[in-house]
C-alpha positions as CSV (number, residue, x, y, z in Angstrom):
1,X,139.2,78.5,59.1
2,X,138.3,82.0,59.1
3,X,141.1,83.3,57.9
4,X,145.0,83.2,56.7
5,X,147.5,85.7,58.1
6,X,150.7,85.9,56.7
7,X,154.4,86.9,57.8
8,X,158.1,87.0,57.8
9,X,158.4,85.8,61.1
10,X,156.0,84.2,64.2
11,X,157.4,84.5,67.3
12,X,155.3,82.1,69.8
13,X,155.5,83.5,73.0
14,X,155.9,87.2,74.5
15,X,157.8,86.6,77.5
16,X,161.3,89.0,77.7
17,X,162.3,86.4,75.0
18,X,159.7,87.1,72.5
19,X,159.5,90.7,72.6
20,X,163.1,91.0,72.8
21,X,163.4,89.3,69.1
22,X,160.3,91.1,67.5
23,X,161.7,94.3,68.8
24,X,165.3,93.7,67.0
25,X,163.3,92.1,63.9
26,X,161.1,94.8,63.7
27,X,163.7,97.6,64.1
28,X,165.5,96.0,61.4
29,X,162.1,96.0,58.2
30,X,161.5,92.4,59.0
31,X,157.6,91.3,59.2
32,X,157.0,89.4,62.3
33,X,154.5,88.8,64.4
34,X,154.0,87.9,67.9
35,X,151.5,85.3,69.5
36,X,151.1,85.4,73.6
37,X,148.5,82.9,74.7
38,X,147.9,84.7,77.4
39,X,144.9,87.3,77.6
40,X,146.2,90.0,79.1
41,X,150.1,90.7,80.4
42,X,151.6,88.8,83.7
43,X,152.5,89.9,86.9
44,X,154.1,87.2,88.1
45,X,157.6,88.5,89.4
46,X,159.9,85.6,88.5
47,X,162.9,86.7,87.2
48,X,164.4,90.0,89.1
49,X,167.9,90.5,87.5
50,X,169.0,91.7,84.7
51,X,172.8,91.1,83.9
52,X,175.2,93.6,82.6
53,X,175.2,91.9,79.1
54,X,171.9,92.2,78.6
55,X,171.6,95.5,79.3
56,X,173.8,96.4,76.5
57,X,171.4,94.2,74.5
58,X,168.8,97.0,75.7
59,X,171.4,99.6,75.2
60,X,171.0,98.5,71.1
61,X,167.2,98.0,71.3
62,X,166.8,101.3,72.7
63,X,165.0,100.3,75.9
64,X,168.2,101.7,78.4
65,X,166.9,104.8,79.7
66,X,163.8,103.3,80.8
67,X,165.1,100.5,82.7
68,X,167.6,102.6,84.8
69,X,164.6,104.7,85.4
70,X,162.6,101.9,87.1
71,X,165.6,99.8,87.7
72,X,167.7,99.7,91.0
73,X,171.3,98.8,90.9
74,X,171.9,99.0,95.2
75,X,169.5,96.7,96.9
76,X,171.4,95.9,100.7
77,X,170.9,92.7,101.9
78,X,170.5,92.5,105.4
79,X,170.9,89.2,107.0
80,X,168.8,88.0,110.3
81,X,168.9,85.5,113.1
82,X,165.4,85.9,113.5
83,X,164.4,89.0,115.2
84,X,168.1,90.4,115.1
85,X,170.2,91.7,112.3
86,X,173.6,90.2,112.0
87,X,174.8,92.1,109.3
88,X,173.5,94.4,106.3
89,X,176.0,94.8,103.0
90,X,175.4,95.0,99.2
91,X,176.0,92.3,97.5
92,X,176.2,93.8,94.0
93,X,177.8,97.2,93.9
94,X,176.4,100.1,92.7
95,X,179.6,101.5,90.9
96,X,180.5,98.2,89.7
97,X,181.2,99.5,86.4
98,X,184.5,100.5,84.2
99,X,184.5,102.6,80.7
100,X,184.5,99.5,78.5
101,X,181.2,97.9,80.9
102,X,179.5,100.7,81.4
103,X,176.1,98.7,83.3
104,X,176.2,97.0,86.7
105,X,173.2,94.6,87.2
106,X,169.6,96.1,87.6
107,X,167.1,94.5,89.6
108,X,163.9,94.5,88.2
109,X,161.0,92.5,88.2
110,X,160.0,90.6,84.9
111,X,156.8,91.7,83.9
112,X,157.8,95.4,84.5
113,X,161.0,94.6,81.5
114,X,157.3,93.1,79.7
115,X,156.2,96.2,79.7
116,X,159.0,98.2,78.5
117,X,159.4,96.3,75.5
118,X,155.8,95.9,74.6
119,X,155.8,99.6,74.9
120,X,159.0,99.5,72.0
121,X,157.7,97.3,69.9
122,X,154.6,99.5,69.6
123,X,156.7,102.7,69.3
124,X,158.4,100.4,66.1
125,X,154.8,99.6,64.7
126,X,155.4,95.8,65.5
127,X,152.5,93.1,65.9
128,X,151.4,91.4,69.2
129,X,148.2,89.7,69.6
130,X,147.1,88.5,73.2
131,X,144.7,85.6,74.1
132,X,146.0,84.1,70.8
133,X,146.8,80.1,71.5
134,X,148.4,78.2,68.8
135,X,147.3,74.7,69.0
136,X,149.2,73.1,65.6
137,X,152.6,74.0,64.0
138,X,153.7,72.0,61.0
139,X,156.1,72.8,58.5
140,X,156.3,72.9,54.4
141,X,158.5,73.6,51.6
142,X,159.6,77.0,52.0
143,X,157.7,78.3,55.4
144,X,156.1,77.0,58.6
145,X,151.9,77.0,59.9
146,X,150.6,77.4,62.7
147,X,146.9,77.3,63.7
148,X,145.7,79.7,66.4
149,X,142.9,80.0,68.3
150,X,141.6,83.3,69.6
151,X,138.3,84.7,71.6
152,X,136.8,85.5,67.5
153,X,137.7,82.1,66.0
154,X,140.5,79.9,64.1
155,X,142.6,80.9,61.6
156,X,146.1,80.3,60.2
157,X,149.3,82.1,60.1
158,X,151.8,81.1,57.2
159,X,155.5,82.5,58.0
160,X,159.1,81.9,56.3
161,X,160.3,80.9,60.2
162,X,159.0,80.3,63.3
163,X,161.0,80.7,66.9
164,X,158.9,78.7,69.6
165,X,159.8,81.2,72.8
166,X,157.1,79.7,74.7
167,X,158.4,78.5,78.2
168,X,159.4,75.5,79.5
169,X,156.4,73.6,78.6
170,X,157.3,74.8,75.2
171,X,154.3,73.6,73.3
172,X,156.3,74.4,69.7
173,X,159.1,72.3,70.9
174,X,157.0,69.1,71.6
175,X,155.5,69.7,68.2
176,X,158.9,69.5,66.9
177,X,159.8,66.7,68.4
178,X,162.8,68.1,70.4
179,X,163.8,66.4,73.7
180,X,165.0,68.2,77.0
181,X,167.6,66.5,78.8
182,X,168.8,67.3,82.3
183,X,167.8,66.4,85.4
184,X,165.5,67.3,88.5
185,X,166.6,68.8,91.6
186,X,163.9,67.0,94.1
187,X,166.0,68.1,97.2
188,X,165.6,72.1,96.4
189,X,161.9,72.9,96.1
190,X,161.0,76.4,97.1
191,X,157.4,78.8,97.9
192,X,157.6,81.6,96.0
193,X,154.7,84.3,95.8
194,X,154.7,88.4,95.4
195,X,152.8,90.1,98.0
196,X,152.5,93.1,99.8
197,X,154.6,94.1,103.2
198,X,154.0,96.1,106.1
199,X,156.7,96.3,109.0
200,X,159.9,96.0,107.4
201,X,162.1,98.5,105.7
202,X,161.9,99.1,101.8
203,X,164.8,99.6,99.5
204,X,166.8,96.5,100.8
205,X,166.2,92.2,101.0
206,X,165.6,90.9,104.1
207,X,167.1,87.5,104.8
208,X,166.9,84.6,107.3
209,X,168.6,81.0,107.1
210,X,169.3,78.2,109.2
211,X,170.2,74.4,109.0
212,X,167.2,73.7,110.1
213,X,165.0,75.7,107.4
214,X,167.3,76.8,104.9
215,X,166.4,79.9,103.2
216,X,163.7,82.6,103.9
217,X,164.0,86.2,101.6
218,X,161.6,89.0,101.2
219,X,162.4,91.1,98.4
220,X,161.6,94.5,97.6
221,X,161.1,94.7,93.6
222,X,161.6,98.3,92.6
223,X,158.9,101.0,91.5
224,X,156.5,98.8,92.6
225,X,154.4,98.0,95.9
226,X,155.1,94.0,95.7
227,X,157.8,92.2,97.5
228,X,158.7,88.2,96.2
229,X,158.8,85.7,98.6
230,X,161.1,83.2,98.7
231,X,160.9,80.3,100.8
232,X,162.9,77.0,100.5
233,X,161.3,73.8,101.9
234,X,163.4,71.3,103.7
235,X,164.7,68.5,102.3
236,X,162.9,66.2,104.8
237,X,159.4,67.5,104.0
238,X,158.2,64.9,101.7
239,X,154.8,66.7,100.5
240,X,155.2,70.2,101.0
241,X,151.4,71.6,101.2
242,X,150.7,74.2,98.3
243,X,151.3,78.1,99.2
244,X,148.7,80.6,100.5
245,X,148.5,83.6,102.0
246,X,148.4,81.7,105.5
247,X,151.1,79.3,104.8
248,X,153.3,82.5,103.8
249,X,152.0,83.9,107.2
250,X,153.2,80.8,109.3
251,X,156.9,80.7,107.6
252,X,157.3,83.9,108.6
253,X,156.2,83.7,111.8
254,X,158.3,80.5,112.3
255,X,161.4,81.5,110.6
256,X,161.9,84.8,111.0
257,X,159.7,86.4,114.1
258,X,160.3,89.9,113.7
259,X,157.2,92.0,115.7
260,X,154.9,94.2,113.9
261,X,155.4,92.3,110.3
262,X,152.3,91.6,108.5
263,X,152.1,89.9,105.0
264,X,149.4,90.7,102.4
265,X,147.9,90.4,99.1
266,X,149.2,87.1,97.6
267,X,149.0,88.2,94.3
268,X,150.6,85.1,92.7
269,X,151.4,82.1,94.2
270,X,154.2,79.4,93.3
271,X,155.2,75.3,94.6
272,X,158.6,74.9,92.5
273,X,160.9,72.8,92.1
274,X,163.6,73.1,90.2
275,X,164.9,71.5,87.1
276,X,167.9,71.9,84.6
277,X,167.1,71.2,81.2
278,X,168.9,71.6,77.8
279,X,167.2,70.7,74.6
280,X,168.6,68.5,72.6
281,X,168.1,71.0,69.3
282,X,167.7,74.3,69.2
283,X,166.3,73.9,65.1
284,X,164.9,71.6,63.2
285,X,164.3,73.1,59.7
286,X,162.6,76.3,59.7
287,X,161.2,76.4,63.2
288,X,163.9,77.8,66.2
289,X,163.5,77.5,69.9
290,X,164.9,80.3,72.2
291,X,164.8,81.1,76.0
292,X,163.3,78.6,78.6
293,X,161.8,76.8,75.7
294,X,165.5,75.6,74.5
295,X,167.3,75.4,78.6
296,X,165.7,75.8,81.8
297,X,168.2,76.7,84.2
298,X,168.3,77.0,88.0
299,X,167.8,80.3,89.4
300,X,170.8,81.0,91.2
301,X,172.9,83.4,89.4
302,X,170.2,85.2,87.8
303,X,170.6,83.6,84.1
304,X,167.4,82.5,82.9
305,X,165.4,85.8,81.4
306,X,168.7,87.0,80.6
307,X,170.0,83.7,78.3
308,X,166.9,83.9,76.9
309,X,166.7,87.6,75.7
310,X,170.7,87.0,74.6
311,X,169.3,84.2,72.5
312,X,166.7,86.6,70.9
313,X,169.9,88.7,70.2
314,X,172.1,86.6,68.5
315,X,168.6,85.0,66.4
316,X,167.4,88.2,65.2
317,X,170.5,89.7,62.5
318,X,170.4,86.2,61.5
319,X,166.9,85.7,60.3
320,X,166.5,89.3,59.2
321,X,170.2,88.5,56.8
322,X,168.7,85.8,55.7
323,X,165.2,87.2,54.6
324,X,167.6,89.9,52.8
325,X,169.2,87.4,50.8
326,X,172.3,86.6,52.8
327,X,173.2,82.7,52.8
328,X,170.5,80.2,54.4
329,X,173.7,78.7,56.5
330,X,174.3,81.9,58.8
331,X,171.3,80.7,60.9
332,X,173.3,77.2,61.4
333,X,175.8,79.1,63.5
334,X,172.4,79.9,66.0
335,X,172.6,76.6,67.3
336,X,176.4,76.4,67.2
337,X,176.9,80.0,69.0
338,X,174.1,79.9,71.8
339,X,173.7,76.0,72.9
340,X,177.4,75.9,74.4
341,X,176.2,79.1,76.2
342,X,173.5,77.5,77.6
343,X,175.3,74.4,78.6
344,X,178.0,76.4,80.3
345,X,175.8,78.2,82.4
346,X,173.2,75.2,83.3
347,X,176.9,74.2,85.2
348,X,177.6,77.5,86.3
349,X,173.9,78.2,88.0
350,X,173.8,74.6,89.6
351,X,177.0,74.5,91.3
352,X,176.0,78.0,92.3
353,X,172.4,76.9,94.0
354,X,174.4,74.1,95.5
355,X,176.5,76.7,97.1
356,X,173.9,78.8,98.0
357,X,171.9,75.9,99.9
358,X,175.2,74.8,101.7
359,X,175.7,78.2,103.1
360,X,172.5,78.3,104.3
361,X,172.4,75.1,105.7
362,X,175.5,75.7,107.4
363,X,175.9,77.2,111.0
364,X,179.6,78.9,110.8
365,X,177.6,81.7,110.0
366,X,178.4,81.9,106.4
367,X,176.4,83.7,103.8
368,X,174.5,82.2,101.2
369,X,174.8,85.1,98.8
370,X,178.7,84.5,99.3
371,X,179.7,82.8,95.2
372,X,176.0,83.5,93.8
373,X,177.3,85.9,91.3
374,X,180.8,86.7,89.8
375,X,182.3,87.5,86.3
376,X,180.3,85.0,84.4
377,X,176.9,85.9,85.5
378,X,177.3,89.3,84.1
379,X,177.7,87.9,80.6
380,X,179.7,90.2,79.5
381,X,182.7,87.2,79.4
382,X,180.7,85.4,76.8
383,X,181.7,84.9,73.5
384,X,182.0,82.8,70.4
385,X,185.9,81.8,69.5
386,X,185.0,78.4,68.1
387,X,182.2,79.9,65.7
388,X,182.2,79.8,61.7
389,X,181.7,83.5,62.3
390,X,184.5,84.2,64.1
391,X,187.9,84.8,62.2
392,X,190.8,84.4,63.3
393,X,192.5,83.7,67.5
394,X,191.2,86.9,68.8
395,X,188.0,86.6,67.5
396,X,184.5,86.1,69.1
397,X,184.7,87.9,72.3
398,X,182.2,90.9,73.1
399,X,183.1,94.2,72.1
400,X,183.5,96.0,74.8
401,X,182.9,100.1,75.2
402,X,185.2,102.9,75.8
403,X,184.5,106.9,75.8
404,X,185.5,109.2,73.3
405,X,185.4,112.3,71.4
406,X,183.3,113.2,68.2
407,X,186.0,114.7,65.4
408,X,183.1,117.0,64.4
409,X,181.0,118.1,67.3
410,X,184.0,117.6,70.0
411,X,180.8,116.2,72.3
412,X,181.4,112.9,74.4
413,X,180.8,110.0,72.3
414,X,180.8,106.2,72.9
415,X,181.6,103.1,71.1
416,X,178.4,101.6,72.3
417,X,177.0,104.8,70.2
418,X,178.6,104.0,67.2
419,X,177.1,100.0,67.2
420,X,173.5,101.2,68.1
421,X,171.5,99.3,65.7
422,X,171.0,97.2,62.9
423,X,174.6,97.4,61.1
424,X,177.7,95.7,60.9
425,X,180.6,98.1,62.5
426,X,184.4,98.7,61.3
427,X,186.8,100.4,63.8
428,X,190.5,101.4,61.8
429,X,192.6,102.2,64.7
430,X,195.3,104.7,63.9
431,X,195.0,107.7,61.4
432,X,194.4,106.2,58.0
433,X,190.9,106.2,56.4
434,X,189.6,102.4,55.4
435,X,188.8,101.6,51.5
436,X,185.7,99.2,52.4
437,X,184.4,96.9,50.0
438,X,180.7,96.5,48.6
439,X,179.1,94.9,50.9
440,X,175.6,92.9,51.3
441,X,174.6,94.0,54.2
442,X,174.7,97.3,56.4
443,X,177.8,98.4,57.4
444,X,179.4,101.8,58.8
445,X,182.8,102.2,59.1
446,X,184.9,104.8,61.7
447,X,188.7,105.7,62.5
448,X,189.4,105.4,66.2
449,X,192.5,108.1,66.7
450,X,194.8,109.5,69.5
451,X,194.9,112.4,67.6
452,X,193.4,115.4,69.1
453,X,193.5,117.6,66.6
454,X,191.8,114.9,64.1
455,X,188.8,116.1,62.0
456,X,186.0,114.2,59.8
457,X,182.7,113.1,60.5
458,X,183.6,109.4,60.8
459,X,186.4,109.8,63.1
460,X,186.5,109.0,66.5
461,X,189.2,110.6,69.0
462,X,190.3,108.0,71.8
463,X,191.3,111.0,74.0
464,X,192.4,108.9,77.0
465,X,193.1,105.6,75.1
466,X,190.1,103.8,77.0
467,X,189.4,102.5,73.1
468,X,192.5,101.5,72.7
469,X,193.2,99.7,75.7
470,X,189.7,98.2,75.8
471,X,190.6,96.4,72.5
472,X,194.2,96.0,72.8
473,X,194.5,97.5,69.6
474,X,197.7,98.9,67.8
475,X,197.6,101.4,64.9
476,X,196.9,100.3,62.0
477,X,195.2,97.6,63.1
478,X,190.7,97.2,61.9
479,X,188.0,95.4,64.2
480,X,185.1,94.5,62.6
481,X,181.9,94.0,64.8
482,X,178.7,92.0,64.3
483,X,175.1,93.7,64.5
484,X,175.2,91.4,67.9
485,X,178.2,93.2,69.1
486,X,180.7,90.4,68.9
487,X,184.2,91.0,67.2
488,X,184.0,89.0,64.1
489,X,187.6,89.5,63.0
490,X,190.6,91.8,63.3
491,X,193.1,92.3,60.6
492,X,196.1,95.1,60.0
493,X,193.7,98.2,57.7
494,X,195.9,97.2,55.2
495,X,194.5,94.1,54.1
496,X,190.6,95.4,55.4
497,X,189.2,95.2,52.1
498,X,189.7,91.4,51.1
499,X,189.4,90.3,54.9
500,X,186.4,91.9,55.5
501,X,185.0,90.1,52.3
502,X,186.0,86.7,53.8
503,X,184.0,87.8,57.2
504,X,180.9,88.6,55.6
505,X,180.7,85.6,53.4
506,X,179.2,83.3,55.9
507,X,176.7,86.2,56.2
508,X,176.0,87.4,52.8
509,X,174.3,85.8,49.5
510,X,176.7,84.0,46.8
């Protein structure tokens, strides 16, 4: 061995999952690194939708701005029978939004999210290392192993955790001996490739199906020159041949017809079939699995990337309480929070494909887009009621946001503004102050009013009661919020000080 490195943390992996947990561990003083086996970044498109939830989780990690930039929220789908257009509509509206859910979905290809949050993690001086392959993880009183293998040699890394975010292959997971269980879908095999498209009209998916072929989609994936190709094979075809640039060429031509289309630049090419996996642990000792490494989902719906980086979310307060002193069982309630999540929306996103490839199949003309996403795709109906964490009936549901007034500055503020980053939140609705309690770990506390002529740099004026509303909250009454932006509890401001002690506890060192 040449030599030992040592750390806090070693992420393995640095998909949208991996980065998206160094980024909220490194924001929050933790030492982490992060391994990518791969030698230089990917470009293959895969995921292309990011949900509404998870872009509050980018909201917090400070990423927002960049990926409405290069994002596109209204992306028409127009819908062929070959060479003619039957209809054109967009599926996913632009203004789909309402003060407490501010974000409508973003479409977005996967390795241009990459690269927005490698560029973050640099900006918060974390650690990446490309071409670095880790080919043994054990584990140890106190910490975890791993050996790597670069370009320059061997060498170890010793950390207090490990989180194996490494795909569905999930090398860390087999070294762990965890077990995926689920099932393979042998009748929905798709081509999938990114390439280049002359001939048809940017800024909207083009889209053919029929009973006889199923589906055929060409997908323009914004601020960049690449469309994905979608293909799915028929059932019928026993041994689909592997995708080129020609095959590509000949589904086209066969499917779809339209004059002066040409396809180029196959950049990466894909044969896959589809499987629906869900580990059997997400954790055994000191080593965590997240992302496609812990559930591998079917693509319909759009919920793989975004599970994973959710997962990342809920891991990262955890570990970095936990490093701080607060009790070892917090990281328990990982597994508890984010495996019925995953199970709930393996069933969501296969009856969804099923849909999908009925429509298709079918000839009354129906669209196969019709059911592919609805309130539970956005994530933003996801929450934990049943957790140790959550205290009390109304607990465990997302905190939603809402637009208000600063006391001090009178400028436009938003909840959302108030949570941004590595604390614990406190909302006292009505126009007393709150006596808080010491507390372990980071908290800030604020006094949501209808008052207009309310002063004070911690208070918040709810000028048109969206707050209010958004929580169903009467005066008087205090929400406290997690660093993940879930409602832990809600108790009358009263009692705030010894109920807030009893939240924290599970969270906080004895």
């Amino acid at each position: 061995m040449s030599d030992i490195t040592s750390t806090d943390v070693l992420i393995i992996g640095g998909g949208p999952t991996g980065l998206a947990l160094a980024c909220d561990l490194t924001r929050r003083g933790v030492a982490c690194l992060l391994l990518e086996r791969a030698a230089r970044p990917a470009a293959a498109s895969r995921a292309k939708t990011i949900q509404p939830r998870t872009l509050e989780v980018a909201d917090d990690l400070g990423v927002i701005d960049r990926i409405l930039e290069l994002g596109a929220t209204h992306v028409p789908t127009r819908l062929y029978d070959r060479d003619r257009v039957v209809s054109e509509k967009v599926e996913v509206a632009a203004d789909a939004t309402s003060p407490d859910a501010p974000y409508a979905p973003i479409w977005m290809s996967q390795p241009l999210l990459e690269g927005i949050l490698r560029d973050r993690l640099a900006e918060l001086g974390g650690r990446l290392e490309m071409g670095t392959q880790v080919t043994a993880v054990t584990q140890h009183h106190g910490g975890v192993t791993a050996t790597v293998r670069t370009a320059s040699g061997t060498r170890r890394v010793h950390a207090r955790y490990a989180v194996g975010c490494d795909g569905g292959r999930s090398f860390v997971r087999q070294q762990i001996g965890v077990q995926l269980q689920g099932v393979s879908y042998t009748e929905h095999r798709w081509h999938l490739a990114d390439v280049r498209v002359h001939g048809l009209e940017p800024g909207r998916q083009h889209l053919w199906t029929s009973p006889e072929h199923g589906i055929l989609s060409l997908f323009p994936l914004p601020s960049t020159d690449i469309w994905q190709f979608q293909a799915s094979i028929p059932a019928d075809q026993a041994d689909p041949p592997e995708p080129s640039l020609e095959l590509l060429r000949h589904i086209f031509a066969e499917r779809a017809a339209v004059p002066g289309v040409t396809i180029t630049d196959a950049d990466w090419l894909s044969l896959y079939r589809i499987n629906v996996c869900l580990a059997d642990r997400y954790r055994v000792d000191r080593v965590f699995l997240a992302g496609d490494a812990a559930h591998i989902h079917s693509p319909a719906g759009g919920q793989g990337m975004n599970t994973g980086v959710q997962d990342a979310y809920n891991l990262g307060w955890k570990l970095a309480a936990v490093l701080t002193g607060a009790d070892a069982a917090l990281l328990d309630t990982y597994e508890q929070e984010r495996r019925p999540v995953a199970q709930a929306v393996l069933d969501d996103s296969t009856a969804r494909l099923h849909a999908v490839m009925q429509a298709a199949g079918s000839s009354d003309g129906s669209s196969p887009h019709k059911g592919l996403t609805g309130d539970f795709t956005t994530g933003l109906t996801i929450g934990y009621p049943n957790s140790p964490l959550s205290q009390g009936p109304t607990a465990g549901g997302r905190a939603p946001d809402a637009p208000c007034k600063d006391a001090s500055t009178r400028r436009t503020v938003r909840l959302f503004d108030l949570q941004r980053g590595p604390h614990w939140t406190l909302l006292s609705f009505g126009d007393h102050a709150t006596d808080l309690p010491q507390a372990t770990l980071p908290l800030r506390a604020y006094r949501i009013t209808t008052d207009p002529s309310a002063a004070g740099p911690t208070t918040v004026i709810d000028i048109d009661g969206h707050a209010h509303r958004a929580y169903d909250a009467l005066d008087g009454e205090t929400v406290l919020i997690r660093p993940d932006g879930y409602i832990a509890t809600r108790c009358p401001t009263h009692a705030v000080r010894d109920v807030l002690a009893r939240a924290l506890a599970p969270a906080t060192a004895h």
